[in-house]
N, C-alpha and C positions, 0 to 999 in steps of 0.2 A: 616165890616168884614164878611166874609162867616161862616155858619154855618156848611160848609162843607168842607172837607180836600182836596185841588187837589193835583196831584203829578206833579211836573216840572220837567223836564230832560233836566240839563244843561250841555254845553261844557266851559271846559275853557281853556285856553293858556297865555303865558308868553314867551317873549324873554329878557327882559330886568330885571335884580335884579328878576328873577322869585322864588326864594325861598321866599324871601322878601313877593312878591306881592299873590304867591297862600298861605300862612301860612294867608296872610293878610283875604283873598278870604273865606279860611276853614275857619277860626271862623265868620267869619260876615254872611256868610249860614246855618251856625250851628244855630244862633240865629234864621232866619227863621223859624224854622222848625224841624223836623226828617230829618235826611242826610246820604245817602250810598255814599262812595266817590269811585273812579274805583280807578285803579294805574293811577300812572303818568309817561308817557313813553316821551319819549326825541326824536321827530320826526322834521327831516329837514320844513325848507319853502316850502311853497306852490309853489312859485315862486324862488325860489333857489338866494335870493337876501338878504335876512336878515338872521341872526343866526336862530340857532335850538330853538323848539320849546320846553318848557314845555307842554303837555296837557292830559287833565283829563277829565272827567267827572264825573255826582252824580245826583241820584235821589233825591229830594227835595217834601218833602210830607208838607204841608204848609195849614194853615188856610187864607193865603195871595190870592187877585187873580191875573188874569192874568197883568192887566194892574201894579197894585200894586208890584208886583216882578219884570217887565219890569225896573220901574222906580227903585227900588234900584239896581237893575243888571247896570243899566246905570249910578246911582251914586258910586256904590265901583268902576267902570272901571274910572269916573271921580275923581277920591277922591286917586288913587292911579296913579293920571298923567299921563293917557291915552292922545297918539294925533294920530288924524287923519289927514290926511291921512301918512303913519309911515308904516317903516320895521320894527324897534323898540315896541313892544308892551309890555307897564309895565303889563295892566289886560283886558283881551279880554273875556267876559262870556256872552255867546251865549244862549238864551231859543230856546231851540231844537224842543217839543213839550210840551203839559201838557194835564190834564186830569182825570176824580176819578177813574179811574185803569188803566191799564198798557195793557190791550186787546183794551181800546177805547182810545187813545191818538190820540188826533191832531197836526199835525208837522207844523211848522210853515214855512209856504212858502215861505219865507227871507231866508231861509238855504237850501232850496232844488237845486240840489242836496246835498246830504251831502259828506262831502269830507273825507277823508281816516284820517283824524286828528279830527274828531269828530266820526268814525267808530271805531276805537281803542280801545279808552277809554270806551265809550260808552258801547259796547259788555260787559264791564265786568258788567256793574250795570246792566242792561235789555236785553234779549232775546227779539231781535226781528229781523227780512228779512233785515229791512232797515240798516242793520247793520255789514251782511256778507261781505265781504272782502279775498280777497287772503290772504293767512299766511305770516305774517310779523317778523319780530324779531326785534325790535326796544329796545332799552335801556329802562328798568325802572329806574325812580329814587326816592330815599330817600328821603324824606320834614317829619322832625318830627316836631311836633306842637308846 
């Protein structure tokens, strides 16, 4: 275990039972860690082939490291009946970048470019470039705990 705190900046999404799967998502990140969670806004497919989307994002400040988060990110997405390859996604939670402050974060190169469904959310937890976007108006929605 690290002796030092990094912050993670996750995406997540849900098409399938998504109130279900991000209620499932919020508490099991909550146990990681300190958690800022963004809204959850209700954005079409990427590829206009599966239902709309739940997604979110949340800074995650954690004594966990990088690879150590990876692998539970890949267990709750396993654990809550993830399949790939799916238009259907029960729990999709993406490490964006991470890092010990929010001026020096490294984006993980697997997500670049970042797509307008992790720009969203995103914006509301962290100020940052990589994250401007034309003005949207997309649905928020309601997930109480």
């Amino acid at each position: 275990m690290n002796a030092t705190e990094t912050i993670f900046a996750l995406a997540l999404a849900s098409n399938c039972n998504p109130e279900q799967y991000f209620k499932q998502a919020f508490s099991q990140i909550a146990e990681m860690g300190q958690v800022q969670f963004s809204k959850i806004y209700l954005i079409p497919c990427r590829d206009a082939i599966g239902a709309n989307y739940w997604n979110a994002a949340c800074l995650l400040k954690s004594h966990l490291d990088v690879e150590e988060t990876i692998h539970l990110l890949k267990k709750m997405e396993t654990d809550a009946g993830r399949v790939r390859p799916s238009h259907f996604i029960s729990l999709d939670v993406d490490l964006i970048a991470w890092g010990m402050d929010l001026e020096h974060m490294q984006f993980n190169p697997k997500k670049l470019p970042l797509a307008l469904d992790v720009k969203i959310p995103m914006q509301d937890v962290w100020t940052h470039v990589a994250f401007n976007h034309l003005h949207t108006d997309f649905p928020i929605v309601t997930c109480e705990p």
